[in-house]
C-alpha positions as CSV (number, residue, x, y, z in Angstrom):
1,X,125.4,96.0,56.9
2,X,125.0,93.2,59.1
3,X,128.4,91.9,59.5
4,X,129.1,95.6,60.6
5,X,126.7,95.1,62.9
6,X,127.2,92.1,64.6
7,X,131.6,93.1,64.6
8,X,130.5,95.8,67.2
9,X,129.3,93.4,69.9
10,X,126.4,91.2,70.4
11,X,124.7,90.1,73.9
12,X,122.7,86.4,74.0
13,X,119.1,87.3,75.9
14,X,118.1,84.8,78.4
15,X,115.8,82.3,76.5
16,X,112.1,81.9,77.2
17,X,109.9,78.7,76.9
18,X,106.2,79.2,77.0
19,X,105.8,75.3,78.3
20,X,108.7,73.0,78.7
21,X,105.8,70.1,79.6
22,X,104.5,70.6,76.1
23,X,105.0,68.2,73.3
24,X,106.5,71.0,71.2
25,X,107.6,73.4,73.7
26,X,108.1,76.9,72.3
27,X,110.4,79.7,73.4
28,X,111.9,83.0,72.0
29,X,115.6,83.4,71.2
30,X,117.2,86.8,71.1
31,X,120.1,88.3,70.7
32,X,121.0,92.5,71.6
33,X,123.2,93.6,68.7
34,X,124.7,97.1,69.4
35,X,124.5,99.7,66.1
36,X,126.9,102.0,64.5
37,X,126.8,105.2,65.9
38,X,125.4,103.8,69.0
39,X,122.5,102.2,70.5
40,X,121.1,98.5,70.5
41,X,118.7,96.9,68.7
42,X,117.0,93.3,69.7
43,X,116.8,90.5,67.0
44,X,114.5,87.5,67.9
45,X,112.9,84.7,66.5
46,X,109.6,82.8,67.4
47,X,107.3,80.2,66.7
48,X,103.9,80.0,68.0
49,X,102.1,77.1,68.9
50,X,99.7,75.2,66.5
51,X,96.7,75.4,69.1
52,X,95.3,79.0,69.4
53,X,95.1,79.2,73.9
54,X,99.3,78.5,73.2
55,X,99.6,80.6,70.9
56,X,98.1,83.4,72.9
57,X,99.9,82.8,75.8
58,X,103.4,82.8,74.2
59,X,102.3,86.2,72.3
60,X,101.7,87.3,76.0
61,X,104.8,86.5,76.6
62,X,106.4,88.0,73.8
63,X,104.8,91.2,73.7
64,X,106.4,91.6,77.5
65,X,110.0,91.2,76.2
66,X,109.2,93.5,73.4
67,X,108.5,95.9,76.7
68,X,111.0,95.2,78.5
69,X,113.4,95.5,75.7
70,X,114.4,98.9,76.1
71,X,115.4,99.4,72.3
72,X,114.0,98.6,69.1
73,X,113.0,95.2,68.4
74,X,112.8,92.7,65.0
75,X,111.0,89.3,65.7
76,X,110.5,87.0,62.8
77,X,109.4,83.8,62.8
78,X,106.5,81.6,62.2
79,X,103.4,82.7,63.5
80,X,100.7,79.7,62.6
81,X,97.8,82.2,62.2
82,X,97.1,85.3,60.1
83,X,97.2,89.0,60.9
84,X,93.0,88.5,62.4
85,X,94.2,85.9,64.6
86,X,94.0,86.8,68.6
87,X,97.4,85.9,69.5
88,X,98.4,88.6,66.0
89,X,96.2,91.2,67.7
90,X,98.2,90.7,71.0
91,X,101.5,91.0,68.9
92,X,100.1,94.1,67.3
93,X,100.1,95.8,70.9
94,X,103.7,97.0,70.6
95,X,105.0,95.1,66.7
96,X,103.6,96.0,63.1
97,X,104.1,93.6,60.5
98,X,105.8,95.6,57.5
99,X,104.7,93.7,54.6
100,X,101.8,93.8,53.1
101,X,98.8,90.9,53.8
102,X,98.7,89.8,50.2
103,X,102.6,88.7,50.3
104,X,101.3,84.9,51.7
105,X,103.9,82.5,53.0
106,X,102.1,79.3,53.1
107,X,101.7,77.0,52.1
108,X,104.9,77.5,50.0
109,X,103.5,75.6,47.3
110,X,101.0,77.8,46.3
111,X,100.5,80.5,49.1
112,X,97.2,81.3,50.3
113,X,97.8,83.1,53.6
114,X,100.1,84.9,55.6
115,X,101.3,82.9,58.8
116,X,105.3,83.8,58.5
117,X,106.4,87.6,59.4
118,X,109.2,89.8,60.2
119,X,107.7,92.1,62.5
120,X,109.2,95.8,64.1
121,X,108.5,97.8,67.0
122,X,107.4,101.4,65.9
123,X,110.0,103.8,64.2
124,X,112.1,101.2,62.8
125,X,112.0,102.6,58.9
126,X,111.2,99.8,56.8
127,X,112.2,100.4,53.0
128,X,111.3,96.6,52.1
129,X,109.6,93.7,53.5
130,X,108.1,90.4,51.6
131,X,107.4,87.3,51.1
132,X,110.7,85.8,49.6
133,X,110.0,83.9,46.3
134,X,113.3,83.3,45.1
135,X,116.8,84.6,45.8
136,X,120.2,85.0,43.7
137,X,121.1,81.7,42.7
138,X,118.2,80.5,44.1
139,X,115.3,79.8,41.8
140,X,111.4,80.0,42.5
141,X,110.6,76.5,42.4
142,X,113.9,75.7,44.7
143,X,112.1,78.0,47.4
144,X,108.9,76.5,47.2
145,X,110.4,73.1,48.3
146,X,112.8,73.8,50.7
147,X,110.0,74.3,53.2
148,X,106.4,73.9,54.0
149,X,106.5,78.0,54.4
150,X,108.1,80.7,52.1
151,X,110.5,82.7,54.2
152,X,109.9,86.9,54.6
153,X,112.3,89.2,54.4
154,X,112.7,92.8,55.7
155,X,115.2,95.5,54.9
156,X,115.6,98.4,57.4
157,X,117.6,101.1,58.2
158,X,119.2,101.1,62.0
C-alpha cells in the first residue's frame, strides 16, 4: 500500500527546530503524501527532548502543525516520556496513541515502559499498532540489539 501511495505525489513540509542553540536540537520532519481516491494525509517523525520544559515546548510545537495540517496526520517517533507525562498530555490535545500502554519500547532489552509511539489524529482507523518484537527474517533477539528502543508499528487504513 505504501508504494501506491507515495507513486501519487508527495510534498516535503517545511522543517521545524524547537532550539537550533541546543546541544541536541530537535525538530519535526514531514512529508504530505496524497491518497488513492483523493485527499492527503501528513507523515512525520519526532523526537522530544530528554529534559521535560523541551520536551513540552516542542509538543507545543507539534500539536500546532497537527492544526494546521488540514488532513490527517501520523507522527511516530521517540517521545522520551510515557503516556502521564506533560508534554504526552499536550500531544493527546489533537493525537491518540493506538497501541495499547502495556506494548513497552524501552529499554529494548527488557521493556519496561512506553516512550516510542506511532500516534494518529482522530478518525484514522487503526486495525494494528505495537510494539515490534521481531520481524520476517528478523529474529527477537536481533531487535532487541539494534537499538536502545524497540520500534512501533501501526497499520491503518487511508
Amino acid at each position: 500500500m505504501a508504494a501506491r501511495v507515495v507513486r501519487r505525489g508527495m510534498e516535503p513540509v517545511a522543517q521545524v527546530l524547537s532550539d537550533p542553540q541546543a546541544v541536541y536540537p530537535r525538530g519535526i520532519a514531514a512529508v504530505r503524501l496524497s491518497v488513492p481516491g483523493g485527499g492527503q494525509l501528513m507523515v512525520s517523525t519526532i523526537h522530544l527532548a530528554l529534559q521535560q520544559d523541551n520536551r513540552v515546548t516542542h509538543a507545543r510545537e507539534a500539536v500546532e502543525r497537527v492544526r494546521r495540517a488540514g488532513c490527517p496526520v501520523v507522527m511516530g517517533g521517540d517521545l522520551n516520556e510515557t503516556a502521564d507525562g506533560p508534554a504526552r498530555r499536550i500531544l493527546d490535545e489533537v493525537l491518540r496513541d493506538p497501541a495499547e500502554p502495556t506494548e513497552h519500547t524501552f529499554p529494548a532489552t527488557r521493556p519496561r515502559r512506553r516512550i516510542d509511539a506511532v500516534l494518529v489524529t482522530p478518525g484514522l482507523r487503526v486495525r494494528t499498532a505495537r510494539a515490534l518484537r521481531s520481524a520476517p527474517g528478523v529474529p527477537a533477539a536481533r531487535m532487541r540489539t539494534a537499538s536502545d528502543h524497540l520500534g512501533t508499528v501501526v497499520d491503518l487504513d487511508i
